[in-house]
C-alpha positions as CSV (number, residue, x, y, z in Angstrom):
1,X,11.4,0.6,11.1
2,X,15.0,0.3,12.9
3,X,13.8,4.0,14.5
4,X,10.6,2.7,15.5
5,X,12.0,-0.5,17.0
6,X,14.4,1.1,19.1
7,X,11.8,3.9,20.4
8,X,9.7,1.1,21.2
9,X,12.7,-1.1,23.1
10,X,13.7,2.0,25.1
11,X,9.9,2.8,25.9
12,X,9.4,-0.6,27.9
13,X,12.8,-0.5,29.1
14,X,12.0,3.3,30.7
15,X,8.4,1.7,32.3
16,X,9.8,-1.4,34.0
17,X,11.1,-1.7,37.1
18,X,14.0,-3.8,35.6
19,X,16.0,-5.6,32.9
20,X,14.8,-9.1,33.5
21,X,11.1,-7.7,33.7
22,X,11.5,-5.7,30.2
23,X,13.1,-8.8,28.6
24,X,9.7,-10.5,29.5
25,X,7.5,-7.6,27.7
26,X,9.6,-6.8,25.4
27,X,9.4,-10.6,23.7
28,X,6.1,-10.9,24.5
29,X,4.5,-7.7,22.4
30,X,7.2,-7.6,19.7
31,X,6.6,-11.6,19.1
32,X,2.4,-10.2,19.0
33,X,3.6,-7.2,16.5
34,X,6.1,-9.6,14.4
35,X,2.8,-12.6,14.0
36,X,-0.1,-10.3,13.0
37,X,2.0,-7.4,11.0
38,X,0.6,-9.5,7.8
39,X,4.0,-11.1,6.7
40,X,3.9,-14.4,8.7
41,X,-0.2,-14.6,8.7
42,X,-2.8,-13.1,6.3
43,X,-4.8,-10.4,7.5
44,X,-7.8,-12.0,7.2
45,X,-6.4,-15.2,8.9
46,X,-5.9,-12.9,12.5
47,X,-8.6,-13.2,14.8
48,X,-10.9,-10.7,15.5
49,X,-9.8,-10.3,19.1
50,X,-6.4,-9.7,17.9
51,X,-7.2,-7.3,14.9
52,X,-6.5,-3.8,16.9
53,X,-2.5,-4.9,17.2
54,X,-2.5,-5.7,13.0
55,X,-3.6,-1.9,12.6
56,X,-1.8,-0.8,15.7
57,X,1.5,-2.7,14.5
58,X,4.4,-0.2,13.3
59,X,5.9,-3.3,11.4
60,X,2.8,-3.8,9.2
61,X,3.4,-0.3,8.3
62,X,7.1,-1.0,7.8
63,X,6.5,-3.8,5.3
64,X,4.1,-2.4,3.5
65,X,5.6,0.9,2.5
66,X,8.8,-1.6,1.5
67,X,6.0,-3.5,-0.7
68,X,4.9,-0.5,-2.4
69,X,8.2,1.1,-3.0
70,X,9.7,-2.5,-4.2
71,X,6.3,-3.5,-6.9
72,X,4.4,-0.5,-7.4
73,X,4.3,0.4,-10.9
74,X,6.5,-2.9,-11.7
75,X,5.5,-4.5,-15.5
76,X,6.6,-7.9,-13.8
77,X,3.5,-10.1,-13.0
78,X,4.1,-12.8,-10.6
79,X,2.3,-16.2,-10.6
80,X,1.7,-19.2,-8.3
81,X,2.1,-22.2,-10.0
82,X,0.2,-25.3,-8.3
């Protein structure tokens, strides 16, 4: 994920014309990756209209590999107590 950020920092950074300008984008689409990557908001809780940046996002990716790799295959049932 740390790759991924950076290439994706350094990609808006290249494209604008300067550092106050990629600040501005930068916040902007990260904040739009970090709110519909699935951690903060359920899938099915994302508008439609916003739906392409959920399966665009690298961090949904991210977290969800971390997911597998932390409770796949793990005996340990968790429960929600009202």
């Amino acid at each position: 994920m740390t790759s991924l950020g950076t290439a994706f920092a350094q990609a808006i950074a290249a494209a604008s014309p300067n550092p106050d300008t990629a600040g501005l984008i930068y916040t902007a689409l990260f904040s739009a990756i970090t709110m519909t990557a699935g951690f903060f908001r359920p899938r099915d809780t994302i508008p439609v209209y916003l739906k392409w940046i959920y399966h665009s996002s690298f961090m949904r990716y991210s977290l969800e590999a971390l997911n597998v790799n932390e409770f796949s295959g793990n005996p340990i049932k968790f429960y929600c107590r009202d």
